[in-house]
C-alpha positions as CSV (number, residue, x, y, z in Angstrom):
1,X,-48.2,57.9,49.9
2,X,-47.9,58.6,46.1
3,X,-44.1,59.0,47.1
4,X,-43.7,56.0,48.6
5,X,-45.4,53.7,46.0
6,X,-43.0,55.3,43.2
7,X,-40.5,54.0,45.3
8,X,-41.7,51.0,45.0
9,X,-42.6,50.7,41.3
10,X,-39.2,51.5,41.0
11,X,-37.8,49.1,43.4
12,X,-40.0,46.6,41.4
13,X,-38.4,47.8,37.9
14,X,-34.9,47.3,39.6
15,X,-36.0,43.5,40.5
16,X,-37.5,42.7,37.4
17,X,-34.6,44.3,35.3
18,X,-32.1,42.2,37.7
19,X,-34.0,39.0,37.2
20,X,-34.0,39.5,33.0
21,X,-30.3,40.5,33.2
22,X,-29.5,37.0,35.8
23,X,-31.8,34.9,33.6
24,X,-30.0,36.0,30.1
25,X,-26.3,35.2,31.7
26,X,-27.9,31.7,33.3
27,X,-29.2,31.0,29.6
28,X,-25.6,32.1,27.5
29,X,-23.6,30.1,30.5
30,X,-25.8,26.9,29.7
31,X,-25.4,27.6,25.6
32,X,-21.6,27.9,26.3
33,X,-21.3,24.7,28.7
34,X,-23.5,22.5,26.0
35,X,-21.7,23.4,22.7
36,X,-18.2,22.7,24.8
37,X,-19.9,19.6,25.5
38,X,-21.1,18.6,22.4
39,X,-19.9,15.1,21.7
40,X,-17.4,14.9,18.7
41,X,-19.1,12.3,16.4
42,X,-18.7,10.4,13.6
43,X,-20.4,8.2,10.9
44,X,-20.4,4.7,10.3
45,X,-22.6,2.7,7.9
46,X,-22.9,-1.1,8.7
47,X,-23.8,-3.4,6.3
48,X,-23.7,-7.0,7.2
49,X,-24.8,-9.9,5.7
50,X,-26.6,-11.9,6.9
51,X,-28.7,-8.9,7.7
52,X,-30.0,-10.8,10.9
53,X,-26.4,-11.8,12.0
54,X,-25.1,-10.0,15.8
55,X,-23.3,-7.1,15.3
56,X,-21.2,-5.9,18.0
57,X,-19.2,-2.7,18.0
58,X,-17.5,-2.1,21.0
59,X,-19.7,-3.4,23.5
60,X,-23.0,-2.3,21.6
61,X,-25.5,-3.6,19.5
62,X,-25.7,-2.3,15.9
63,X,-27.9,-2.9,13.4
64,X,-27.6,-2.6,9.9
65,X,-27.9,0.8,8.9
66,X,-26.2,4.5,9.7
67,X,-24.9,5.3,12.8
68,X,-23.6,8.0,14.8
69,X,-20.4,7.2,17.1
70,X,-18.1,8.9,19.0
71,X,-14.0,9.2,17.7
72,X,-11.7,6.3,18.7
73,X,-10.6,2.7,18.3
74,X,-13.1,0.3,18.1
75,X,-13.5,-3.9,17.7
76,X,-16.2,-5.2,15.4
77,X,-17.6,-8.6,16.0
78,X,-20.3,-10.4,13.8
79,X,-21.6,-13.7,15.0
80,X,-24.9,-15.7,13.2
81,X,-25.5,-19.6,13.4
82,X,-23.6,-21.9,10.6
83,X,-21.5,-19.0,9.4
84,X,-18.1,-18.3,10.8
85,X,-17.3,-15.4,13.0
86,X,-16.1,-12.4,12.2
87,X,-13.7,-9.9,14.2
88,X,-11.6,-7.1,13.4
89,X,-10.7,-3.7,14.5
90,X,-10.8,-0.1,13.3
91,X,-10.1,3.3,13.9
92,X,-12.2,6.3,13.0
93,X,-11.8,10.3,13.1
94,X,-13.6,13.5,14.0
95,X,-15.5,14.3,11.0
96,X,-14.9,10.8,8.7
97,X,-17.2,8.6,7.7
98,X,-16.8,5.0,7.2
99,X,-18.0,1.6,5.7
100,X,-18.3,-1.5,7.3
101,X,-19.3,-3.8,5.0
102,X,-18.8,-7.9,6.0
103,X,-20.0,-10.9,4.3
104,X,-20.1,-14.4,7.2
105,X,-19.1,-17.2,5.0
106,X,-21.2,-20.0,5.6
107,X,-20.0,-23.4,7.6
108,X,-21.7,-26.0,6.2
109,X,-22.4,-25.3,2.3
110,X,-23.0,-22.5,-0.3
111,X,-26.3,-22.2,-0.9
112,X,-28.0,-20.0,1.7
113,X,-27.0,-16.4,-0.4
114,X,-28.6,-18.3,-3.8
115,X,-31.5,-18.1,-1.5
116,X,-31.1,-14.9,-0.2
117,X,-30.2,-12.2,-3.0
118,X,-30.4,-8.9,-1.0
119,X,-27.8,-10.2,1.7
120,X,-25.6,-12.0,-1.5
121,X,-25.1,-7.9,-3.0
122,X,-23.9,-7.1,-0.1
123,X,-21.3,-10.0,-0.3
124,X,-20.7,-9.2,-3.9
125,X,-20.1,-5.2,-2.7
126,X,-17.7,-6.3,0.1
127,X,-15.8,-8.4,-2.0
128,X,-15.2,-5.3,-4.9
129,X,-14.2,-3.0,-1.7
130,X,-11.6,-5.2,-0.7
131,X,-10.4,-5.7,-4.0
132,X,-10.1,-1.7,-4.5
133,X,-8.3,-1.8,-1.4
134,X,-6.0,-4.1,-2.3
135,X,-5.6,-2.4,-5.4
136,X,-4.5,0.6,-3.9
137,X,-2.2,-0.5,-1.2
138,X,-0.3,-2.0,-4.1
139,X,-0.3,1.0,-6.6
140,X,1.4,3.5,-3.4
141,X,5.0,2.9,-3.2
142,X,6.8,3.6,0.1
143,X,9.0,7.1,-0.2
144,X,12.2,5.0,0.6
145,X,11.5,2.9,-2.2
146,X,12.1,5.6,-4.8
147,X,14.5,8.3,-2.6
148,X,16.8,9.5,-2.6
149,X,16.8,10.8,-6.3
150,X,18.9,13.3,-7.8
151,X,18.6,14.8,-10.9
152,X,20.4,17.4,-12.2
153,X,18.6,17.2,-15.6
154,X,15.3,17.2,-14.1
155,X,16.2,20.3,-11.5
156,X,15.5,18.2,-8.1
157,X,16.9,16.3,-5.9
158,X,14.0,14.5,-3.4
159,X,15.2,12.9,-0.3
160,X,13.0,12.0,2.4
161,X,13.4,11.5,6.2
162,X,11.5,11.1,9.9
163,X,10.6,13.6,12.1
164,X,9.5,13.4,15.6
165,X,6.5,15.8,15.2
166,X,5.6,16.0,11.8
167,X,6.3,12.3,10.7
168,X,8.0,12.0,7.0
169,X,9.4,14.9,5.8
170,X,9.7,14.7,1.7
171,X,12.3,17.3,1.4
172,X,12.7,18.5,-2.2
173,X,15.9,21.0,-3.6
174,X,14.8,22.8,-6.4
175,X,18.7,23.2,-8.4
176,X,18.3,26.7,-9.9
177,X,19.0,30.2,-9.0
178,X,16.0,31.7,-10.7
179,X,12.5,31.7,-7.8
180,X,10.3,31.4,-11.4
181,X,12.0,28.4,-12.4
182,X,12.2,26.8,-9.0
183,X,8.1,28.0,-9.1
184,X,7.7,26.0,-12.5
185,X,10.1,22.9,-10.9
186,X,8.0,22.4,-8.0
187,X,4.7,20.4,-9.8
188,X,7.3,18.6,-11.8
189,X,8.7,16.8,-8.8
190,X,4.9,16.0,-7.6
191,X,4.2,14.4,-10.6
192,X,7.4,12.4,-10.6
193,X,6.6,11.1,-7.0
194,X,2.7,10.6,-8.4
195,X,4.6,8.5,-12.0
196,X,6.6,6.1,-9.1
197,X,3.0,5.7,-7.3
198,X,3.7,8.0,-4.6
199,X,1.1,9.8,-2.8
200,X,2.5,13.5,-2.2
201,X,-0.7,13.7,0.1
202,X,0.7,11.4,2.3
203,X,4.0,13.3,3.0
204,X,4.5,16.4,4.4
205,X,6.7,18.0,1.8
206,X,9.2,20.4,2.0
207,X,10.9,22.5,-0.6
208,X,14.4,23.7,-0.4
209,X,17.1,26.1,-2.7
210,X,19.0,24.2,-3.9
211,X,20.9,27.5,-6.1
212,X,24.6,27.4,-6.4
């Protein structure tokens, strides 16, 4: 009898073991399937005036505030009574955060934002953001606008062209035979681009020998 209930104490130990090991791999499969899962996200922070206007994003309702929304292309509409619509689009990454900041104008009149100060800073903000905007559309120059340049007195030559995969290419030959100079040439012709308002950031840039 003792014999046989070892047996089974083992048997038992077997079952139990198998259930632990069967449980642990069920619980690391559904870890594994969630974090693949995960919806990317992004940030968005609405701020619309008037604060009681309807705020559609996509086909949702927003209100005023941060939110949380998936990658992607998106349509913002903002409708209120005796202010003129708003619509536009925009585009948002993995990761990025971004602003949405729209001041209705009014139909009939000016005098509902004299009334109501909190929604008029939020016209006064939007109205700055687009100016810095604009500002800084105007100060980036287009590469072709400035390229091709050669210069042997400066030690570069800077071309730029379009490639199927990597977009612009900003090609620059640094013109000597020595790798320390061409090492020393290379932040000059950034900050040339940067003195004729281009952003190297927005380039991918590539440098060549240009030794003869």
């Amino acid at each position: 009898m003792a014999e046989v209930t070892e047996k089974q104490m083992s048997n038992r130990i077997k079952l139990i073991i198998a259930g632990v090991v069967i449980f642990v791999i069920a619980v690391i499969a559904i870890l594994i399937a969630w974090i693949i899962n995960i919806p990317k996200t992004a940030t968005i922070e609405v701020i619309v005036a008037p604060s009681d206007a309807k705020i559609l994003i996509g086909e949702k309702r927003y209100k005023n505030g941060t939110h949380k929304i998936e990658p992607g292309d998106y349509s913002i509409a903002v409708t209120r009574d005796n202010f003129s619509p708003y619509a536009s689009e925009f585009s948002i990454e993995e990761g990025e955060t971004k602003k949405l900041l729209v001041c209705l104008n009014e139909i009939d009149g000016n005098t509902w934002y004299d009334e109501h100060k909190e929604d008029d800073d939020i016209c006064r903000k939007a109205a700055e953001l687009a100016s810095e905007e604009y500002k800084k559309e105007k100060q980036t120059a287009d590469i072709y606008s400035v390229t091709p340049y050669n210069s042997y007195d400066d030690g570069f030559n800077i071309v730029a062209y379009e490639d199927e995969e990597k977009g612009t290419i900003v090609k620059i030959t640094l013109l000597s035979c020595k790798e320390a100079r061409r090492e020393a040439l290379k932040p000059n012709a950034l900050e040339w681009l940067k003195k004729h308002n281009v952003d190297p950031e927005q380039y991918t840039i590539e440098y060549a020998n240009g030794c003869q």
